[in-house]
N, C-alpha and C positions, 0 to 999 in steps of 0.2 A: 378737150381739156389739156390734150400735151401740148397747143399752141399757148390758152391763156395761162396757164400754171405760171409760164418761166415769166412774163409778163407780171402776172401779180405781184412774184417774188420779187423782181428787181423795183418795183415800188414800194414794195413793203422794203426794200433795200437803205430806203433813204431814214434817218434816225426819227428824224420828226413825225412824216409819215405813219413810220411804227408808232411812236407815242400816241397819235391819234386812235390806230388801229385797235391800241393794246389797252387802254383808258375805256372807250369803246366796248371792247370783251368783257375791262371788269364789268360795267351796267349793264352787259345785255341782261332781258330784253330793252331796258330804256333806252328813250331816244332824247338824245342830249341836244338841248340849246348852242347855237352858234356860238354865242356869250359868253357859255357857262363853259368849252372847249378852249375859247381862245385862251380864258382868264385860269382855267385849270393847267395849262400849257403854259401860258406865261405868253402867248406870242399874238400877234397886233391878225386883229379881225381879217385883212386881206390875204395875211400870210396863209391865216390858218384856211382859206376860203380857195387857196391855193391848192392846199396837201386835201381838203376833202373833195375835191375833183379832180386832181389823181385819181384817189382811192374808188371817187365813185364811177370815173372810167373803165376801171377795173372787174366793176361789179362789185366789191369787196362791203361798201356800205349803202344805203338808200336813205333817202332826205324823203321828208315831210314837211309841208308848211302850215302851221297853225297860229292865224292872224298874221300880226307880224313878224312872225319869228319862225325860224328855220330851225329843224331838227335831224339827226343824223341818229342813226342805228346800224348796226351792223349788219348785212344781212350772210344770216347764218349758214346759209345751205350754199352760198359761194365760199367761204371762209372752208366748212367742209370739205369741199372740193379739193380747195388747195391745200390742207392737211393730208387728205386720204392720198393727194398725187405725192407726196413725199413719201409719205408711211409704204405704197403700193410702188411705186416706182425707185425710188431712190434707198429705200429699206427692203428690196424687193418679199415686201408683204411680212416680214418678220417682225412681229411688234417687239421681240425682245431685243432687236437692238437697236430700237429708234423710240418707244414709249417711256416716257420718265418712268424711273425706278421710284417704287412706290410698294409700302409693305401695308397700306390702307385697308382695313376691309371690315366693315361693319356687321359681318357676321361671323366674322373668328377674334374679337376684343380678348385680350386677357385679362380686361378688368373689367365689372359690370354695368360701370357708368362708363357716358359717354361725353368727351369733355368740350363746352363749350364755348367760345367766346366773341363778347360783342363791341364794336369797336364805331367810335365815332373820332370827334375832333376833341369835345372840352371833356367827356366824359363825366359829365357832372351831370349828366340828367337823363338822355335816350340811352345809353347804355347802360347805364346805373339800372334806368327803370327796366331794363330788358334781360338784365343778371339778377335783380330780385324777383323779377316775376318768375324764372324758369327756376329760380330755386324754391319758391313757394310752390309754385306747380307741378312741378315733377322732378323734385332731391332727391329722389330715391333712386333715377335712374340717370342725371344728369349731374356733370359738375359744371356753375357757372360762372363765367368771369367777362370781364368786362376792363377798356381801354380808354384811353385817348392818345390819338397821332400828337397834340399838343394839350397836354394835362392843363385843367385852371385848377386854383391853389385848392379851392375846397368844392364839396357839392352843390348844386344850387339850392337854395332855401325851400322853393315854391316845390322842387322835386323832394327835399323831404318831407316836409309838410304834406305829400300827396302818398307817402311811401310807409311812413306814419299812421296816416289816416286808413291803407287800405291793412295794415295788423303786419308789416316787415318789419321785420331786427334790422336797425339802421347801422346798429354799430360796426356789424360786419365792411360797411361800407365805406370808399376812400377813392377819391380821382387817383388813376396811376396810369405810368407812361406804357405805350405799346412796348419799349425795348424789356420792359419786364416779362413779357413772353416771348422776345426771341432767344434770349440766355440759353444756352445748353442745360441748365439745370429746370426750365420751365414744362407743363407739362404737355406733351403732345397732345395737339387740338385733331379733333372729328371734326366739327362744324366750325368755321370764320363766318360771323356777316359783321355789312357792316349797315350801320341805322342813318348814315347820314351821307349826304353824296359829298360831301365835299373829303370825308377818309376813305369816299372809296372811290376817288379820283385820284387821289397821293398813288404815285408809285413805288410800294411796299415792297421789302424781300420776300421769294416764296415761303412759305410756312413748311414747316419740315414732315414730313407723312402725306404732305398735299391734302390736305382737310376738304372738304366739302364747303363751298364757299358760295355765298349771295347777298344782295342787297336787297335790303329792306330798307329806304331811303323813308325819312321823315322827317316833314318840317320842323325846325327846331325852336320850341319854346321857349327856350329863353332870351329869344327874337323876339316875344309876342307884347305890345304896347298896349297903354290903356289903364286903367286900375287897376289895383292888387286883385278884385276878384277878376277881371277880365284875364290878367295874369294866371290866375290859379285854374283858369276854366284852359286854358290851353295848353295847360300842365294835365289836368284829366283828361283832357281829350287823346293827350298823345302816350300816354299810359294807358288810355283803354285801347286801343289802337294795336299798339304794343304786346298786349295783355290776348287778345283775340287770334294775332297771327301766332302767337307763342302754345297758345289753346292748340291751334291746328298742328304747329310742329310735335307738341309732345305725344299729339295721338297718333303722329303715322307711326308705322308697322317697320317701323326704320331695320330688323331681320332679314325682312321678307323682300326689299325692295331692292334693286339693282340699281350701282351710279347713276347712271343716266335718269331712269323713271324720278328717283330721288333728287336728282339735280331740277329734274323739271318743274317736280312739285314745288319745291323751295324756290324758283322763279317765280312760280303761279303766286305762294301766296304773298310773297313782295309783292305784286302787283295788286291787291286787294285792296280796294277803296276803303280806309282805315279801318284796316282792319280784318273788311268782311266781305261777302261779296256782293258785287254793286249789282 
């Protein structure tokens, strides 16, 4: 390890490279399209074809191929490695003066809710439906809110008509920019996801308290062509979807559970074939 570490680092050195690395992080566990790296990046297929073979010299990420298309993941227990050789070597083993300062802890809250927020690109429909549903389902122990990295003017139609129909107070509801919860005056978040991959590809400022953070990536309906009910049938879909992993979140034991076990969980159920488990 005290050979590859300093290796790793001077690759992760290069800015690009990081963005890869760091883009990457935010999806794990997913493993991202060549395509969907270059064009989240901004930079031409070869380039980026470049900096993932650094990386995967390194050990730092592992490729898949599925058809024709290449995918890239992180792989986490090298990425460890080279954390714990800082933290252990160069902190020598003091996490207090090398672990972000963080006063997070979801069993000493001074208030009884837990506040949370969900964040997409238009916020006019996955997010909407992912802050009504956890206010329907559990207001009494949740506070929920909801974003867009690029706000559209109003909500989608097909998403209130679905929001509507399942017995939600619409009026509550309104697209608004992410910068309305970075404000100093906003309230500090417990949980950040984000429901759609293209906000949780943007390179965000941290969140203040370091929230507990995942993606629950979901196709976006108001993509979906065809008739208005073919329309509206993919608006149910992705509300029910919605609706089942938010079921699981509000039952765990969220007291009882340690960062980590809880981070994992929260991976796991993003990964749930909509919803549920496949």
């Amino acid at each position: 390890m005290e050979k590859i570490a300093p290796v790793r680092l001077s690759v992760l050195g290069h800015p690009q490279r990081l963005a890869v690395f760091r883009l990457l992080m935010r999806r794990f566990p997913d493993r991202i399209p060549a395509t969907e790296l270059a064009q989240a990046l901004n930079v031409k297929p070869n380039t980026l074809s470049n900096y993932v073979s650094a990386l995967m010299q390194v050990g730092l990420l592992t490729q898949e191929r599925i058809g024709t298309s290449l995918r890239y993941g992180i792989d986490m227990q090298s990425a460890r490695e080279t954390f714990d050789y800082l933290l252990l070597d160069c902190c020598r083993g003091r996490p207090e003066l090398c672990a972000p300062t963080s006063n997070f802890d979801l069993n000493n809250k001074a208030s009884k809710k837990y506040n949370v927020l969900f964040l997409c690109t238009g916020n006019s429909a996955r997010s909407i439906f992912a802050e009504a549903i956890l206010r329907q389902e559990a207001g009494d122990r949740f506070n929920a809110y909801s974003a867009g990295t690029t706000p559209r003017a109003g909500l989608n139609p097909f998403a209130l008509e679905v929001l509507q129909q399942k017995g939600h107070d619409i009026s509550v509801l309104r697209a608004k920019n992410v910068s309305e919860f970075q404000a100093e005056s906003a309230p500090q978040f417990d949980f950040v996801f984000t429901v759609c991959n293209q906000a949780a590809n943007e390179d965000c400022p941290a969140w203040a308290g370091q929230p507990v953070s995942a993606h629950w990536g979901m196709p976006d309906p108001v993509k979906a062509e065809g008739t208005d009910a073919q329309k509206s049938l993919a608006f149910q879909q992705t509300y029910g979807a919605l609706r089942n992993r938010i079921r699981v979140f509000a039952s765990l034991p969220l007291g009882s559970l340690d960062r980590i076990s809880l981070q994992s969980t929260l991976d796991d159920i993003g990964q749930l074939e909509n919803g549920v488990s496949a």
